[in-house]
C-alpha positions as CSV (number, residue, x, y, z in Angstrom):
1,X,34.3,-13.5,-20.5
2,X,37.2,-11.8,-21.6
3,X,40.7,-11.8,-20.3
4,X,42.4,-9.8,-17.6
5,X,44.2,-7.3,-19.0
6,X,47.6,-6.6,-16.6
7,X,49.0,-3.5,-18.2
8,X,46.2,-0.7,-18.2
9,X,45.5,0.8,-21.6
10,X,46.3,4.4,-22.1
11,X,43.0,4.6,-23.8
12,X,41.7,3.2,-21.1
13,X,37.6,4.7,-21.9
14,X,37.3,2.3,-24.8
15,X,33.9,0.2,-24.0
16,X,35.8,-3.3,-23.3
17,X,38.0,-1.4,-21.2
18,X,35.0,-0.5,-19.3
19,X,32.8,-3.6,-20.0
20,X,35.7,-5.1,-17.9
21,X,35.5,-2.6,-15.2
22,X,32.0,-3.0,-14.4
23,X,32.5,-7.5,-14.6
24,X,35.7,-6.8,-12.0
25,X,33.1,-5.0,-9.9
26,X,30.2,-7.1,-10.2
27,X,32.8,-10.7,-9.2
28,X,34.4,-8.7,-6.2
29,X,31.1,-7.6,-4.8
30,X,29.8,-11.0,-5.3
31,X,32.8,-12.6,-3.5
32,X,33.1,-9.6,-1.2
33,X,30.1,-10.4,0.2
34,X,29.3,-14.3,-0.1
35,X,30.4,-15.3,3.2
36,X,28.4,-12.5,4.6
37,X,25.3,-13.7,2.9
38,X,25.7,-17.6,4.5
39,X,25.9,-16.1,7.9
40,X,22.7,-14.0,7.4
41,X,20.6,-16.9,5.9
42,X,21.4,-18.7,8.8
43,X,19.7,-15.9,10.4
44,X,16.7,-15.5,8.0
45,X,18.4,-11.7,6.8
46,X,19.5,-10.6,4.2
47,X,21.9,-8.1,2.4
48,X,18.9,-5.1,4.0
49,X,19.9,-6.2,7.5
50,X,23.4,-6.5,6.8
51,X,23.9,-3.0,5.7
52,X,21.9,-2.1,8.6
53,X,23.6,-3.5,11.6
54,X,27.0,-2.2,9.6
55,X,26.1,0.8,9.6
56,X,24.8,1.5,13.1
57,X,27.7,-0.5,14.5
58,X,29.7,2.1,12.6
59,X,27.8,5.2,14.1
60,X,26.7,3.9,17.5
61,X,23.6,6.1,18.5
62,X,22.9,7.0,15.0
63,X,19.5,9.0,14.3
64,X,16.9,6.8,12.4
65,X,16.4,9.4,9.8
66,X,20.9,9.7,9.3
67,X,20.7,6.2,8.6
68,X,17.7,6.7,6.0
69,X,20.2,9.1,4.3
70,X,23.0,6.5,4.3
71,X,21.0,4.1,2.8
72,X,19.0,5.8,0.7
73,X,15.9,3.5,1.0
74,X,12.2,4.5,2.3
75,X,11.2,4.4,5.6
76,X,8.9,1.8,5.4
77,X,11.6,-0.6,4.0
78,X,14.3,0.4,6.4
79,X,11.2,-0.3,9.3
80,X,10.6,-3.7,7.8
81,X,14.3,-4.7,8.7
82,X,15.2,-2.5,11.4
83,X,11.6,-4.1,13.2
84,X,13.1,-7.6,13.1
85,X,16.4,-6.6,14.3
86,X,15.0,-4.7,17.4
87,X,12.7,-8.2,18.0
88,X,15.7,-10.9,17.4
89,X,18.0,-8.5,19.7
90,X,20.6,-7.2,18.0
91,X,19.8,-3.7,18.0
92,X,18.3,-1.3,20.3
93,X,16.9,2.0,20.4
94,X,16.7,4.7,22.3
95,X,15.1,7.9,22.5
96,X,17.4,11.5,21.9
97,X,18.5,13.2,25.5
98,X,17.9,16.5,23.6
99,X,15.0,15.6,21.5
100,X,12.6,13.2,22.6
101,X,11.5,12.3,19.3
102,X,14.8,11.0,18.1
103,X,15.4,7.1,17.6
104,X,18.8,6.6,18.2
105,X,20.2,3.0,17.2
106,X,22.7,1.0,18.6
107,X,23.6,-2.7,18.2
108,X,23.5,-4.5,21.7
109,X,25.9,-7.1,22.9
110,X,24.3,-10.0,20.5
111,X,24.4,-7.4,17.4
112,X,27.8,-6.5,18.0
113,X,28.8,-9.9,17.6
114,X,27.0,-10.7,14.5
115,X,28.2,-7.3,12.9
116,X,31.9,-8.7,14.1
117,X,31.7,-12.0,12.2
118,X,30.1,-10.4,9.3
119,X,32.9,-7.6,8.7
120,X,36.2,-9.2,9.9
121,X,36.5,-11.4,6.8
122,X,35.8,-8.3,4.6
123,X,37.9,-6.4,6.2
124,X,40.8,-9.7,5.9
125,X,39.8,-9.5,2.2
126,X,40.0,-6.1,2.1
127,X,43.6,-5.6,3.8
128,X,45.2,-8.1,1.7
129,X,44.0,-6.7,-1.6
130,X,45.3,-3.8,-0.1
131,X,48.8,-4.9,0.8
132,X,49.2,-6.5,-2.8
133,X,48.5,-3.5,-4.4
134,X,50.4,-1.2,-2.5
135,X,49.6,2.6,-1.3
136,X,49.4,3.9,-5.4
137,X,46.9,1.3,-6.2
138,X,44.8,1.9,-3.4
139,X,44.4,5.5,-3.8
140,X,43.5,5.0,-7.2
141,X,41.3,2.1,-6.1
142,X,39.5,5.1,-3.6
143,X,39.5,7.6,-6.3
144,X,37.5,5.4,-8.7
145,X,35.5,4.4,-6.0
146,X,34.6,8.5,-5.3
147,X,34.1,9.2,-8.8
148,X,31.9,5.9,-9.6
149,X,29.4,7.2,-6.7
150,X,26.6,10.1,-7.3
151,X,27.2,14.0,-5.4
152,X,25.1,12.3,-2.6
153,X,27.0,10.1,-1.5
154,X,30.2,11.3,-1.8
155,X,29.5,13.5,1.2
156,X,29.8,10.6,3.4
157,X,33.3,10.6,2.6
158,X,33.6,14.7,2.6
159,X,35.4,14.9,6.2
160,X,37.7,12.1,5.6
161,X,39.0,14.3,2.5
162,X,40.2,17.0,4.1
């Protein structure tokens, strides 16, 4: 494995450069989400139901077919997990005031809970990484971020831009 470089290269596009982008990625995800992944065995989930029960605890009432979007799996896997999570009670849905065919999702009381302890030590993580880096860093850290993810889903991020 190679060493940490400190002081960023001007030529910063040269392939170790970017070798050591993509290992820095790959240990903070794994470490980002290891704690999150004990508390979901101990529930029989996995990662699937994690991002899940994130993301409609982030968009309360969110449409089955949004969260398909968000995602971006097929609806048969997203009905796999989303089956179990309705059964065990820790989310709920309920059908569209306007349109009687819409799902809408929301965690209940139990799934609220469990989202909770999986995101506050992320978020802890996340914050102090933050802090130590300082306001520069972490737009750059965003901007990276942006330009490492496809057209698609950078329009998740659209209304925060502007």
């Amino acid at each position: 494995m190679a060493e940490l470089k400190s002081i960023v290269n001007p030529l910063f596009l040269r392939d170790e450069d970017l070798r050591q982008g993509i290992e820095l990625l790959f240990f903070a995800y794994r470490d980002f989400t290891a704690r999150g992944d004990a508390i979901l065995a101990k529930q029989h989930f996995g990662r699937a139901h994690h991002r899940v029960i994130y993301f409609v605890g982030r968009h309360p009432g969110i449409r089955v077919s949004a969260l398909l979007d968000i995602l971006g799996i097929t609806k048969q896997s997203l009905s796999r997990v989303l089956s179990q999570l309705v059964r065990e009670d820790y989310i709920v849905q309920k059908t569209g005031t306007s349109d009687r065919r819409q799902r809408l999702l929301h965690l209940t009381e139990k799934g609220r809970a469990l989202e909770h302890e999986l995101t506050s030590e992320q978020q802890t993580r996340l914050a102090a990484a933050y802090k130590d880096a300082g306001a520069v860093a972490v737009e750059g850290f965003r901007k990276v971020m942006l330009g490492a993810m496809d057209m698609g889903s950078r329009k998740h991020f659209q209304t925060s831009e502007k």
